[in-house]
N, CA, C and O atoms as a CHARMM CRD file, in Angstrom:
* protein
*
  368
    1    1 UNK  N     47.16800  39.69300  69.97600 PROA 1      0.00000
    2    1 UNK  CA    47.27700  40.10700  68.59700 PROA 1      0.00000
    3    1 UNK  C     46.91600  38.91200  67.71000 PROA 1      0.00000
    4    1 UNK  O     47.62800  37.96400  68.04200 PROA 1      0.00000
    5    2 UNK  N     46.15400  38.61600  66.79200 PROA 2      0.00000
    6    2 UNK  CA    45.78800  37.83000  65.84200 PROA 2      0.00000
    7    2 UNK  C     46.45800  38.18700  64.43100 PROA 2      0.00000
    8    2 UNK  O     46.12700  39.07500  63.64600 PROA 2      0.00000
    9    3 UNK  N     47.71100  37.05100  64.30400 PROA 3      0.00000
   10    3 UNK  CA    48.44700  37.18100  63.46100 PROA 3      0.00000
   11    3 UNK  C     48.06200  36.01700  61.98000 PROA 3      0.00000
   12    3 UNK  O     47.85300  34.81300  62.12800 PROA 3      0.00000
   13    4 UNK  N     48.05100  36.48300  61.10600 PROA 4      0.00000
   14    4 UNK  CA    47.76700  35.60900  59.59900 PROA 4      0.00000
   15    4 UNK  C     48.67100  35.50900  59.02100 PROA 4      0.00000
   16    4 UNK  O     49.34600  36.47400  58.66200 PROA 4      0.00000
   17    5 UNK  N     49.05000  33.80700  58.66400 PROA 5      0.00000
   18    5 UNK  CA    49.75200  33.57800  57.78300 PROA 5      0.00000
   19    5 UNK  C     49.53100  33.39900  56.37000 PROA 5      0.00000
   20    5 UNK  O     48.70800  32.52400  56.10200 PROA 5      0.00000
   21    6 UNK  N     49.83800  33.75400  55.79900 PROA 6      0.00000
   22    6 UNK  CA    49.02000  34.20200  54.33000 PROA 6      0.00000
   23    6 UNK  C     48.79000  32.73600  53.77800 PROA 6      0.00000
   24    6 UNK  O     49.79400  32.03300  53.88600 PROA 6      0.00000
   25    7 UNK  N     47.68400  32.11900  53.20800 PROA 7      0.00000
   26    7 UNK  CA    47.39400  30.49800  52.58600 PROA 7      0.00000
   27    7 UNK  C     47.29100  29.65600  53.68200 PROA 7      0.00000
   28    7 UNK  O     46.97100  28.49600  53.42000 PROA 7      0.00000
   29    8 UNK  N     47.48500  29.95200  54.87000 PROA 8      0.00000
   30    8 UNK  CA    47.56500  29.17800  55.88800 PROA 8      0.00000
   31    8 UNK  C     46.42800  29.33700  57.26200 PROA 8      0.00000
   32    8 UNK  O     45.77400  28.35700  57.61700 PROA 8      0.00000
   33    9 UNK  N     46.30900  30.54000  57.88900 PROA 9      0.00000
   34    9 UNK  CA    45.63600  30.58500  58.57900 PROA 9      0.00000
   35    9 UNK  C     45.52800  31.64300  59.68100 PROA 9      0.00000
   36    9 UNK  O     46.63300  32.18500  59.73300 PROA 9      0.00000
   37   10 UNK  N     44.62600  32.23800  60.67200 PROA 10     0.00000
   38   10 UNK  CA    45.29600  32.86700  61.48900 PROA 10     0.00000
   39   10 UNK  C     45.12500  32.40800  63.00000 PROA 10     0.00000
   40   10 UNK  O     44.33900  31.51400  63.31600 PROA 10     0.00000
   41   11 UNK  N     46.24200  33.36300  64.26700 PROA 11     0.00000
   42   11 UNK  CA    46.42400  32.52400  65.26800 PROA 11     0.00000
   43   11 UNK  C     46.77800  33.92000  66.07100 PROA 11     0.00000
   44   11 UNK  O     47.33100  34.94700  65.67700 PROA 11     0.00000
   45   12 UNK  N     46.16100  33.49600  67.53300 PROA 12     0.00000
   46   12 UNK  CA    45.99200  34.48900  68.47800 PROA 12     0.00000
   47   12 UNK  C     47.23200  34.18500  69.21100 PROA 12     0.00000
   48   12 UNK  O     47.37600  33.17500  69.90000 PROA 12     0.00000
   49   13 UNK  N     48.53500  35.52400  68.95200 PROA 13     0.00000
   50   13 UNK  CA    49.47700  35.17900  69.64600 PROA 13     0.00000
   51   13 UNK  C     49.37600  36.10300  71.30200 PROA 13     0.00000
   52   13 UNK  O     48.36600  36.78700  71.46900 PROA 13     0.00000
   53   14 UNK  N     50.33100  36.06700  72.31600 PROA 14     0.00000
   54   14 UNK  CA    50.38900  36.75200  73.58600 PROA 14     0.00000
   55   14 UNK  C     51.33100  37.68700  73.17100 PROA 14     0.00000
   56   14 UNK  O     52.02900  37.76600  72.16000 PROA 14     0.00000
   57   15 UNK  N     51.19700  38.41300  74.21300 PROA 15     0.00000
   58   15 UNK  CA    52.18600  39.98200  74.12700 PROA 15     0.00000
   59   15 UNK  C     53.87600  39.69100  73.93500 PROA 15     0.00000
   60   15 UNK  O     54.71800  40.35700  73.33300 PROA 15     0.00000
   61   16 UNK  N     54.03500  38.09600  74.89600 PROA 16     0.00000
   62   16 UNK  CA    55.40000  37.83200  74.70400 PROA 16     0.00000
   63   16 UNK  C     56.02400  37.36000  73.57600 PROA 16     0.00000
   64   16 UNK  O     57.15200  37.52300  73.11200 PROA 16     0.00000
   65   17 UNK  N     54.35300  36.29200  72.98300 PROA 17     0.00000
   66   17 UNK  CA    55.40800  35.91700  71.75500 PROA 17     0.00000
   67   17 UNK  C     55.05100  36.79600  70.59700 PROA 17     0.00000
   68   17 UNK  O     55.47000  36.44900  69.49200 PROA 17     0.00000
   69   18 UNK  N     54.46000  37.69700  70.67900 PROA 18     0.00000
   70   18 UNK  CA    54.46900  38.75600  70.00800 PROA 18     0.00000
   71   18 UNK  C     55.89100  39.82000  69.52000 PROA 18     0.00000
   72   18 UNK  O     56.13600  40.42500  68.47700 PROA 18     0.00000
   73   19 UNK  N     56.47800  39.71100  70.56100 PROA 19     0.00000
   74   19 UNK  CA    57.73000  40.43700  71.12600 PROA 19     0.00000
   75   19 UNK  C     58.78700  39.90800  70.56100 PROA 19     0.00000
   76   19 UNK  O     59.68800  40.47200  69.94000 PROA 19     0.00000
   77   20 UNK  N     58.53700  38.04100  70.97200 PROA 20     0.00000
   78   20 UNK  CA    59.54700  37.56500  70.39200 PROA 20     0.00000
   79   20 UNK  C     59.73600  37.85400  68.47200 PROA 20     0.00000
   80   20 UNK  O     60.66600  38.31300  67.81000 PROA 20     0.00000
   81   21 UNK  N     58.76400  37.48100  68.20400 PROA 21     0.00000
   82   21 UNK  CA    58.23000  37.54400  66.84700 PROA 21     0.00000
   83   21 UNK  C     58.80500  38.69200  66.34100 PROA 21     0.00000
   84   21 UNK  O     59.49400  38.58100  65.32700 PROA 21     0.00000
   85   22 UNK  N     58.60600  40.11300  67.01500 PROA 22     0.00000
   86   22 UNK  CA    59.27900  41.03400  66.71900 PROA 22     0.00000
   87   22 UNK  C     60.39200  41.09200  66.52300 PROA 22     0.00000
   88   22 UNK  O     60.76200  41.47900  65.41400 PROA 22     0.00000
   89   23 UNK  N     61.28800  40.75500  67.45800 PROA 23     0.00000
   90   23 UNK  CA    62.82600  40.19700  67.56800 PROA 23     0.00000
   91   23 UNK  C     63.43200  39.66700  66.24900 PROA 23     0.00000
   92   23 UNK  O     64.37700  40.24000  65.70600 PROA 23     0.00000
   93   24 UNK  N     62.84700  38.53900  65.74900 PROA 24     0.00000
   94   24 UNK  CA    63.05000  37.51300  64.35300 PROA 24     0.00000
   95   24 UNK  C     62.92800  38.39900  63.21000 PROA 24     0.00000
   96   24 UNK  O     63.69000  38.33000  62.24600 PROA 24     0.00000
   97   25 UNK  N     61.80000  39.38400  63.32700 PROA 25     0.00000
   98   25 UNK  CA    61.45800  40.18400  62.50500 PROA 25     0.00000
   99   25 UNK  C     61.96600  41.17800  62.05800 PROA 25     0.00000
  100   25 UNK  O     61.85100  41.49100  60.87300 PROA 25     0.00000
  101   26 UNK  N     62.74300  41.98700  63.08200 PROA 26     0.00000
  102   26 UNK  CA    63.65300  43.02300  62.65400 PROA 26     0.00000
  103   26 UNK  C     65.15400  41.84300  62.75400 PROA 26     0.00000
  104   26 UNK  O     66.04100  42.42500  62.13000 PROA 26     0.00000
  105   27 UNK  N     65.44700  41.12200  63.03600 PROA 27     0.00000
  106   27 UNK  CA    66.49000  40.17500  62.37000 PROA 27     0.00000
  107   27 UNK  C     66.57200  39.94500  60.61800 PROA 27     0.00000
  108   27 UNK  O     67.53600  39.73100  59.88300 PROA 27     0.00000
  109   28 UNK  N     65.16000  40.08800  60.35000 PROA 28     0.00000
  110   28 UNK  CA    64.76900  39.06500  58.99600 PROA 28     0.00000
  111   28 UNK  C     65.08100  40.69700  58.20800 PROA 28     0.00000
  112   28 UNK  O     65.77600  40.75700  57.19400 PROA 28     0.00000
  113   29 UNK  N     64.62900  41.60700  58.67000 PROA 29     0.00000
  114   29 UNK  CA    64.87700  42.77500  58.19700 PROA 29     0.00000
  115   29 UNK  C     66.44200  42.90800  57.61800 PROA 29     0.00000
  116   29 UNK  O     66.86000  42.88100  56.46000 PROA 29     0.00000
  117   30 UNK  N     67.01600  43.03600  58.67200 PROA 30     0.00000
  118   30 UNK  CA    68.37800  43.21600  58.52800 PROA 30     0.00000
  119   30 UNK  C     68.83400  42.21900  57.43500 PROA 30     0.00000
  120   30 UNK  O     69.30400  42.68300  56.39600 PROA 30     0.00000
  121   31 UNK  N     68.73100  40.92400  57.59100 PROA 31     0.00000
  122   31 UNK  CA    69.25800  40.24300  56.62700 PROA 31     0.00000
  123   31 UNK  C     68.94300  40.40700  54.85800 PROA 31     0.00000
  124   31 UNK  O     69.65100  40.14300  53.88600 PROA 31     0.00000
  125   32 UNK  N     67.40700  41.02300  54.99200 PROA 32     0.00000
  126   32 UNK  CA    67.03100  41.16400  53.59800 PROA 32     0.00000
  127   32 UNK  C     68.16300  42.27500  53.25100 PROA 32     0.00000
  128   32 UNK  O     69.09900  41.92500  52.53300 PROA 32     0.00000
  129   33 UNK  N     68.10100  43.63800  53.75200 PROA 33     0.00000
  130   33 UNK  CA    68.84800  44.28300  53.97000 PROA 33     0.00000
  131   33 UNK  C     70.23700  44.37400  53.44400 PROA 33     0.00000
  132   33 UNK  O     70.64500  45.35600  52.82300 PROA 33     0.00000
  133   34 UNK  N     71.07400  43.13600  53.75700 PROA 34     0.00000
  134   34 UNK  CA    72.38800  42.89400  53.95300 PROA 34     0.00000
  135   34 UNK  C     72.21400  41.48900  52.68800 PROA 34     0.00000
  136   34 UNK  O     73.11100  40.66200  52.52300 PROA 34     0.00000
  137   35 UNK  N     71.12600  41.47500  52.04500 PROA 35     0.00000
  138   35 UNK  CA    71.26700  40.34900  50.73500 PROA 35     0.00000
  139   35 UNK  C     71.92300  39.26200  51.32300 PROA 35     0.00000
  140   35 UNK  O     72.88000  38.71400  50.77600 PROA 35     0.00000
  141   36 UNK  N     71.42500  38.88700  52.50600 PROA 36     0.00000
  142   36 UNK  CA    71.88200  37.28300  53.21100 PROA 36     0.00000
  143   36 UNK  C     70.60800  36.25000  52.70100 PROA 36     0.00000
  144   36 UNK  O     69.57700  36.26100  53.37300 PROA 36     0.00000
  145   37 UNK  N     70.67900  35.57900  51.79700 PROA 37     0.00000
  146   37 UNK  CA    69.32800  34.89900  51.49200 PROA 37     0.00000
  147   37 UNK  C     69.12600  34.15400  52.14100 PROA 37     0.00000
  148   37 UNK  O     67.98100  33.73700  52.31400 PROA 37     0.00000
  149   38 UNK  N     70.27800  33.64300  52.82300 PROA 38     0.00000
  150   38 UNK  CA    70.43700  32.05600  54.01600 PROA 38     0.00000
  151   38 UNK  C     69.97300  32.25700  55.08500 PROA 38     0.00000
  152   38 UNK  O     69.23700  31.40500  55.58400 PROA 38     0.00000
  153   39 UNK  N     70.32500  33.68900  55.89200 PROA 39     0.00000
  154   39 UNK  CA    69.88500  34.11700  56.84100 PROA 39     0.00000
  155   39 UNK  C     68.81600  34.38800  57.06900 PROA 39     0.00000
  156   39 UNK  O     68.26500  34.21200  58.15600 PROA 39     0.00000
  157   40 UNK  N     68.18500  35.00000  55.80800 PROA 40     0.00000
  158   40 UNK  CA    66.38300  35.65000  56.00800 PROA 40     0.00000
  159   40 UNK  C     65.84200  34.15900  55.64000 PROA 40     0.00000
  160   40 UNK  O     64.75300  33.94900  56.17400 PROA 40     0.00000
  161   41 UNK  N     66.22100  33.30900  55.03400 PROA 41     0.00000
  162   41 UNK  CA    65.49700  31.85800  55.07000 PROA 41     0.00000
  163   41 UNK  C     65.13100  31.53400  56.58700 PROA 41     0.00000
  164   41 UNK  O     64.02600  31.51000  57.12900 PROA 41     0.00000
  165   42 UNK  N     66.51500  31.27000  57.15000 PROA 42     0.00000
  166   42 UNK  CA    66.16300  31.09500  58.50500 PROA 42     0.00000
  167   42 UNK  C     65.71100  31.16800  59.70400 PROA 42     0.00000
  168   42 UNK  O     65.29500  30.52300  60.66600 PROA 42     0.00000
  169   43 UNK  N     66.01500  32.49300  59.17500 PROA 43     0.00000
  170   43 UNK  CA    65.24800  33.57900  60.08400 PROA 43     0.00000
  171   43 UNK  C     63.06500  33.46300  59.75100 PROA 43     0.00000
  172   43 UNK  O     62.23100  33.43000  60.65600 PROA 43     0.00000
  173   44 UNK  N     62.89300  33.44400  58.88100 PROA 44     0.00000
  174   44 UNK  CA    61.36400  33.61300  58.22200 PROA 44     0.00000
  175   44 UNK  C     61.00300  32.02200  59.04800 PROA 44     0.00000
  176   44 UNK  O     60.18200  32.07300  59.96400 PROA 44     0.00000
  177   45 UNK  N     61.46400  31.01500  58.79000 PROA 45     0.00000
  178   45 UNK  CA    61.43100  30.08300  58.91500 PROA 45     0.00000
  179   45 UNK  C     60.89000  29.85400  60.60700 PROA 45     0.00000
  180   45 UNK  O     59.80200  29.38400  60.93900 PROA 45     0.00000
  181   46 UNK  N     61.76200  30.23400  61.33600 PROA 46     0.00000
  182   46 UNK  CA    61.93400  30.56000  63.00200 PROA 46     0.00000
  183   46 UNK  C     60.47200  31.18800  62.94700 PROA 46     0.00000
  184   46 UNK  O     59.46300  30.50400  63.12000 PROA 46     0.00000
  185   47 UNK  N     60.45300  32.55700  62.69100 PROA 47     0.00000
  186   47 UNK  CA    58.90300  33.23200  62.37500 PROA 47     0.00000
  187   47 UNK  C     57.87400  32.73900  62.22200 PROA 47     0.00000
  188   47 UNK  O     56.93900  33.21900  62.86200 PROA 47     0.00000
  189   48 UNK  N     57.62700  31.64000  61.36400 PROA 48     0.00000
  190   48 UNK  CA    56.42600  30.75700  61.14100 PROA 48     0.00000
  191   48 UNK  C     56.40300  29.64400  62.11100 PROA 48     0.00000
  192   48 UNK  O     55.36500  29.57100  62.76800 PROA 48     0.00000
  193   49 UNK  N     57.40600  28.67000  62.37300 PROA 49     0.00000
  194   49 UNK  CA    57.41700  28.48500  63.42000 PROA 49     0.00000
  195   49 UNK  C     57.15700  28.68700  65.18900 PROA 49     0.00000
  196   49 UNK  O     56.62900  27.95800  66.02900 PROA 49     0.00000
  197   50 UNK  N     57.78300  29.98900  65.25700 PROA 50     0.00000
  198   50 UNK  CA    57.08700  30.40500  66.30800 PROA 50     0.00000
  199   50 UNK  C     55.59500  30.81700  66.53900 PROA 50     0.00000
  200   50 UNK  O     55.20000  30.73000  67.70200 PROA 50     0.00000
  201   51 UNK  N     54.69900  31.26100  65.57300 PROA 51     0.00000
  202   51 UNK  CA    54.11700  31.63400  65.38300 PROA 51     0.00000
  203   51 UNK  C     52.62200  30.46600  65.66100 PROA 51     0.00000
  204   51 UNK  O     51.50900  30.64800  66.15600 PROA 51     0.00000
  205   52 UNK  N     53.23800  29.40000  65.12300 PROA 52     0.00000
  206   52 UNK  CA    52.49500  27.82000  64.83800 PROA 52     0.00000
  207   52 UNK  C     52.67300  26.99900  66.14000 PROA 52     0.00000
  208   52 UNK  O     51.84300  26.22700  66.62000 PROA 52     0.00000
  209   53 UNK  N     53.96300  27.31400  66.65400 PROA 53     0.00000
  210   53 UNK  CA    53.74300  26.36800  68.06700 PROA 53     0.00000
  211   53 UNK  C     53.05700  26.85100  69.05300 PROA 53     0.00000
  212   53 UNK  O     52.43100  26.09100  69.79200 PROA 53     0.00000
  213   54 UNK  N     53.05700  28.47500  69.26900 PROA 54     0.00000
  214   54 UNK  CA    52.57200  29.41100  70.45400 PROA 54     0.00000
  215   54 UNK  C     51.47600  29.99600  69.81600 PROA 54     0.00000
  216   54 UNK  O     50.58900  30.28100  70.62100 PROA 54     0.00000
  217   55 UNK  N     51.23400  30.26200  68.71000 PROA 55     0.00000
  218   55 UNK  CA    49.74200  31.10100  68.37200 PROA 55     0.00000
  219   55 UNK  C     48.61500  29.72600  69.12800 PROA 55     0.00000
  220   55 UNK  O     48.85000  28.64800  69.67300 PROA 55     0.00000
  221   56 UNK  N     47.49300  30.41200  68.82100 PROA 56     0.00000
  222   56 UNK  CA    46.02000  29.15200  68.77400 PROA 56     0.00000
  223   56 UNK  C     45.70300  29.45400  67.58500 PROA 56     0.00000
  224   56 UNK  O     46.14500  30.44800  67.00900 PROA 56     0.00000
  225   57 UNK  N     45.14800  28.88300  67.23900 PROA 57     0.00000
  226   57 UNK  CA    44.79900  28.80500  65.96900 PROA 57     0.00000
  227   57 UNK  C     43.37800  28.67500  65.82900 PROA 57     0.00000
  228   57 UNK  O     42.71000  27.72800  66.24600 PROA 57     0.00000
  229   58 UNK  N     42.80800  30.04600  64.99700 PROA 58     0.00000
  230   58 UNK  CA    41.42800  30.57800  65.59500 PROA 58     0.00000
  231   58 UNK  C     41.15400  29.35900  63.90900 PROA 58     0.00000
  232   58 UNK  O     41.91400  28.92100  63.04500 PROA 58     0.00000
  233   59 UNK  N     39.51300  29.23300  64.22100 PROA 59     0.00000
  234   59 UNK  CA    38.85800  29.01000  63.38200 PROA 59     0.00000
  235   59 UNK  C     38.51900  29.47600  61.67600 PROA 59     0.00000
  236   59 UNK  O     38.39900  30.58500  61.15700 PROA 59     0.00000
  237   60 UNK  N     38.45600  28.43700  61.25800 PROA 60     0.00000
  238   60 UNK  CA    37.86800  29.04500  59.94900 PROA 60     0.00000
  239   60 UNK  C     36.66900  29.94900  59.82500 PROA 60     0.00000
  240   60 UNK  O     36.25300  30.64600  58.90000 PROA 60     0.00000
  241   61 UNK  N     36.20000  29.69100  61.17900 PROA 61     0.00000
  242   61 UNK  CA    34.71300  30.44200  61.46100 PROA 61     0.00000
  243   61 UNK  C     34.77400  31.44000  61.89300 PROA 61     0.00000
  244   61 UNK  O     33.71800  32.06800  61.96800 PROA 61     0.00000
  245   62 UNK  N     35.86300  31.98700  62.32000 PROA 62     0.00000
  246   62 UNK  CA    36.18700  33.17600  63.30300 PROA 62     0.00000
  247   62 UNK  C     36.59500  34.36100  62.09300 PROA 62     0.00000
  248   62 UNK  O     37.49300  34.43700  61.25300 PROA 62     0.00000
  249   63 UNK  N     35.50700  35.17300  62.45900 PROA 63     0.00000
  250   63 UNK  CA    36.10200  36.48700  60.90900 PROA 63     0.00000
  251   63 UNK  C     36.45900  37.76800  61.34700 PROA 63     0.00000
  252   63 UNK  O     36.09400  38.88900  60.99300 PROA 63     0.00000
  253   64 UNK  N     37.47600  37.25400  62.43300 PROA 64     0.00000
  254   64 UNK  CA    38.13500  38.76700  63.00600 PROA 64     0.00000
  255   64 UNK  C     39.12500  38.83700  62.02300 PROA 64     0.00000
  256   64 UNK  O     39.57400  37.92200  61.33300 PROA 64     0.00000
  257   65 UNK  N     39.42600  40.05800  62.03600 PROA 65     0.00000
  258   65 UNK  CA    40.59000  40.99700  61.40800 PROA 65     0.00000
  259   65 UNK  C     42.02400  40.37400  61.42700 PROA 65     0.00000
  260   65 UNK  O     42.39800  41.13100  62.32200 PROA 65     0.00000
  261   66 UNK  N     42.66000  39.94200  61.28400 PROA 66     0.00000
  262   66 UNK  CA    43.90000  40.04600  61.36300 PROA 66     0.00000
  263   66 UNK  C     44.74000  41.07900  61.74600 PROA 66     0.00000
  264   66 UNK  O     44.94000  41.87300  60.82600 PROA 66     0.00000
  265   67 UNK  N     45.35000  41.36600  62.87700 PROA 67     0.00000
  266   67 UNK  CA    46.60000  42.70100  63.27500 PROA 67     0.00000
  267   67 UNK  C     48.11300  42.96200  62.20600 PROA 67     0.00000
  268   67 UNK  O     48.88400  43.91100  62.06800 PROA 67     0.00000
  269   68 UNK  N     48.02000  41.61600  61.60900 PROA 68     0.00000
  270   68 UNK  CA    49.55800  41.32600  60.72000 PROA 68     0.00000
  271   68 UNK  C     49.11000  40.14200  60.04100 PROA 68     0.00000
  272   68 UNK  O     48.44900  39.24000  60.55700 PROA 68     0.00000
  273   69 UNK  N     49.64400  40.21900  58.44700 PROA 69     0.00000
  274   69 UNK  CA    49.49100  39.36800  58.13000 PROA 69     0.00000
  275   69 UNK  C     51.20500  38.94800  57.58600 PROA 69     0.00000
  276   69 UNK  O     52.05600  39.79400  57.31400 PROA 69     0.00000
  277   70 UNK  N     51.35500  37.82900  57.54100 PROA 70     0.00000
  278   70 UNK  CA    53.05600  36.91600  57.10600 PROA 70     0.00000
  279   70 UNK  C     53.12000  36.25500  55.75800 PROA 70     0.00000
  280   70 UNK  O     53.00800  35.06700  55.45600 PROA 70     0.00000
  281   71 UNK  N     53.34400  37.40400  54.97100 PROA 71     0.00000
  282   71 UNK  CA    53.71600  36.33600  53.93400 PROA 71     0.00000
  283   71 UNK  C     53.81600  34.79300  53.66900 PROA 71     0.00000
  284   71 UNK  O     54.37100  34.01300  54.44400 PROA 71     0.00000
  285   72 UNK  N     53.20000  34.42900  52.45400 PROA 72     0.00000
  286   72 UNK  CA    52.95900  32.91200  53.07100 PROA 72     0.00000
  287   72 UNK  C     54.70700  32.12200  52.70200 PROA 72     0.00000
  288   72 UNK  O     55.60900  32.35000  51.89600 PROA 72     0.00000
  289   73 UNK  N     54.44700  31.05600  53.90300 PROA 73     0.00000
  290   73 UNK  CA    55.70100  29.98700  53.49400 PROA 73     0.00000
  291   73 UNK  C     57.16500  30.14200  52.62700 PROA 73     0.00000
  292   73 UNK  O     58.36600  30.38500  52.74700 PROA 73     0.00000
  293   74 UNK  N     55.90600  29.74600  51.49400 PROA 74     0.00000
  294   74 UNK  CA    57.02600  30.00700  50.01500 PROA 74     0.00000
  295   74 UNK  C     57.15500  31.27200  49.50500 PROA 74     0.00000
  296   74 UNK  O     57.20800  31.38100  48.28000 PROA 74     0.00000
  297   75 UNK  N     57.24500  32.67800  50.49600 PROA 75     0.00000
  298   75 UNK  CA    58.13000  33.46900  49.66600 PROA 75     0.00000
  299   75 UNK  C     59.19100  33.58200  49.69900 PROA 75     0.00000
  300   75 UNK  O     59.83100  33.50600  50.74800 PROA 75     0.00000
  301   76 UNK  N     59.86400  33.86900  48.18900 PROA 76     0.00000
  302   76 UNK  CA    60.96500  34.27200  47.77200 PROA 76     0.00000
  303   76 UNK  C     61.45300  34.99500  48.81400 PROA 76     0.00000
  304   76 UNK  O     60.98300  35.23600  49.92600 PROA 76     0.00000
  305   77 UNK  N     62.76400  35.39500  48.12600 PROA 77     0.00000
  306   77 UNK  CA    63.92200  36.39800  48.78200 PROA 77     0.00000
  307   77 UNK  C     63.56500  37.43900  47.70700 PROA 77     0.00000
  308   77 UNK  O     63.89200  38.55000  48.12500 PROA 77     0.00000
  309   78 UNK  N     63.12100  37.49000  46.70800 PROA 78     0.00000
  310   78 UNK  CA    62.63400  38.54600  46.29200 PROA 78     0.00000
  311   78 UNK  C     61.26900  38.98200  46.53700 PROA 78     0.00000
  312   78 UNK  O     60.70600  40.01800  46.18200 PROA 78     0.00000
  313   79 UNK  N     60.97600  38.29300  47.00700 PROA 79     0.00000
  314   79 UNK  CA    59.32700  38.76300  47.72100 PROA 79     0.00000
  315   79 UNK  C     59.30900  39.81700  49.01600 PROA 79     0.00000
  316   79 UNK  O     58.76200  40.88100  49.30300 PROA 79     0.00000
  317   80 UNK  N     60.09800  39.01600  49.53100 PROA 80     0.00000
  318   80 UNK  CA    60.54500  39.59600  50.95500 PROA 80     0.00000
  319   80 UNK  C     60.96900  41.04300  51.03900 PROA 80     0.00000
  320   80 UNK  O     60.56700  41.86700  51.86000 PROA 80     0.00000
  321   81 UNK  N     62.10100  41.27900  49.77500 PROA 81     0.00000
  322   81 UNK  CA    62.43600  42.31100  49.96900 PROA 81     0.00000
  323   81 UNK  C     61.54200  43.43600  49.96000 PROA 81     0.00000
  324   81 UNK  O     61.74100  44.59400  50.32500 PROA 81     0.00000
  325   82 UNK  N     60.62100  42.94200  49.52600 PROA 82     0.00000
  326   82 UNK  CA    58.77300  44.05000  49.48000 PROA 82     0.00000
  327   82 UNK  C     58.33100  43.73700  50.78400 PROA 82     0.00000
  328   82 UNK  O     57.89400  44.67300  51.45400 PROA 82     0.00000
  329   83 UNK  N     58.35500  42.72500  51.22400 PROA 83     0.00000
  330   83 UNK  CA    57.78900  42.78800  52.98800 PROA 83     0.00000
  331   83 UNK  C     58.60500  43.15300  54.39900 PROA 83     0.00000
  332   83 UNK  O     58.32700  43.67900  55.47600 PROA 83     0.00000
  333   84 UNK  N     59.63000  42.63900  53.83800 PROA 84     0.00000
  334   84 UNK  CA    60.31400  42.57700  55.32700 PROA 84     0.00000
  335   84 UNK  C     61.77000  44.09800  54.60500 PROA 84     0.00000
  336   84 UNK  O     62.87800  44.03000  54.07200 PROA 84     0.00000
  337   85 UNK  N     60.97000  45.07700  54.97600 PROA 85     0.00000
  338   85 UNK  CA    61.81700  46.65900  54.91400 PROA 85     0.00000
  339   85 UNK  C     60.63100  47.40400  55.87100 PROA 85     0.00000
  340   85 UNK  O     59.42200  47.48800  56.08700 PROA 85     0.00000
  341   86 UNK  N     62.34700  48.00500  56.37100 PROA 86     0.00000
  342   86 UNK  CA    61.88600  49.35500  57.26400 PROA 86     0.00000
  343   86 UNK  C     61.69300  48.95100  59.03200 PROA 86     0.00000
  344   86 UNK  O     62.52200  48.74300  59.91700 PROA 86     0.00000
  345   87 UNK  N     60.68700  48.95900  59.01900 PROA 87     0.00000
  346   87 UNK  CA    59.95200  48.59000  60.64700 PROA 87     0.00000
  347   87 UNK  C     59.17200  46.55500  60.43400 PROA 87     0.00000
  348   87 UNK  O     58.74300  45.76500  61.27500 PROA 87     0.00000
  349   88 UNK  N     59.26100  46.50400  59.64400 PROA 88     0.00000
  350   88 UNK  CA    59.21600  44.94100  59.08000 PROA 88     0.00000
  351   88 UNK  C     57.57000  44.89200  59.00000 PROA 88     0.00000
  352   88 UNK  O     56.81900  45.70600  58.46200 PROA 88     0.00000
  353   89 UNK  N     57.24400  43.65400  59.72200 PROA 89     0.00000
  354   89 UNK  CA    55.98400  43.03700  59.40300 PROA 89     0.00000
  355   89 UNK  C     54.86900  43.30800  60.39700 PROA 89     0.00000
  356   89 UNK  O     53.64000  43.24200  60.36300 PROA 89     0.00000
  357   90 UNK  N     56.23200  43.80000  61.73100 PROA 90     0.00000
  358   90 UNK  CA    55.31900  44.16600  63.43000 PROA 90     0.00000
  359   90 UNK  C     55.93300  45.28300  63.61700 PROA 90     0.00000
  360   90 UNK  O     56.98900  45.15200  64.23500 PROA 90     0.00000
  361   91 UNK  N     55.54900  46.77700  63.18500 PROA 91     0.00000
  362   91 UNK  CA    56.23800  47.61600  63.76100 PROA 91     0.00000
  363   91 UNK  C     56.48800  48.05100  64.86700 PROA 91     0.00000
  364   91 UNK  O     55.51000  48.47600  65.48300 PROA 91     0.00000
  365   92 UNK  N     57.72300  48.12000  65.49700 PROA 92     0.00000
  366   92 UNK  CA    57.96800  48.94700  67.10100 PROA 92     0.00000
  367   92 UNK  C     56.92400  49.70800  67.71200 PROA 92     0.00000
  368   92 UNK  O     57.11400  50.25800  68.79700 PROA 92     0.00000
């Protein structure tokens, strides 16, 4: 899956850390959810992270599609609440 981080870049993750990603994701859900701002910080945070140590990181030259794209970095907790609802960012 070739995942984009929005201002940043995109990166060819595997099925597992795909999965994992999912995991964080319906976490980050819940917390928007439950108006934990600390939690969905941390949680988003973990997300980009994972994303940056285990993706590759395709080229500027490479003009495939993106499967998902991640809000960049610096969004808000009010941003979020527009992204991360429902089935989140990777749906089931």
């Amino acid at each position: 899956m070739i995942v984009r981080i929005a201002t940043e870049g995109q990166y060819r993750l595997t099925d597992e850390a795909v999965a994992r990603v999912n995991v964080l994701d319906n976490e980050a859900v819940a917390a928007v959810e439950a108006g934990d701002e600390t939690r969905f910080a941390e949680l988003f945070a973990q997300i980009l992270a994972l994303i940056r140590a285990e993706g590759t990181a395709l080229s500027e030259d490479d003009l495939q599609g993106s499967d998902v794209i991640v809000p960049p970095p610096d969004t808000s907790f009010e941003e979020a609440r527009l992204e991360f609802s429902g089935d989140g960012l990777i749906p089931d």
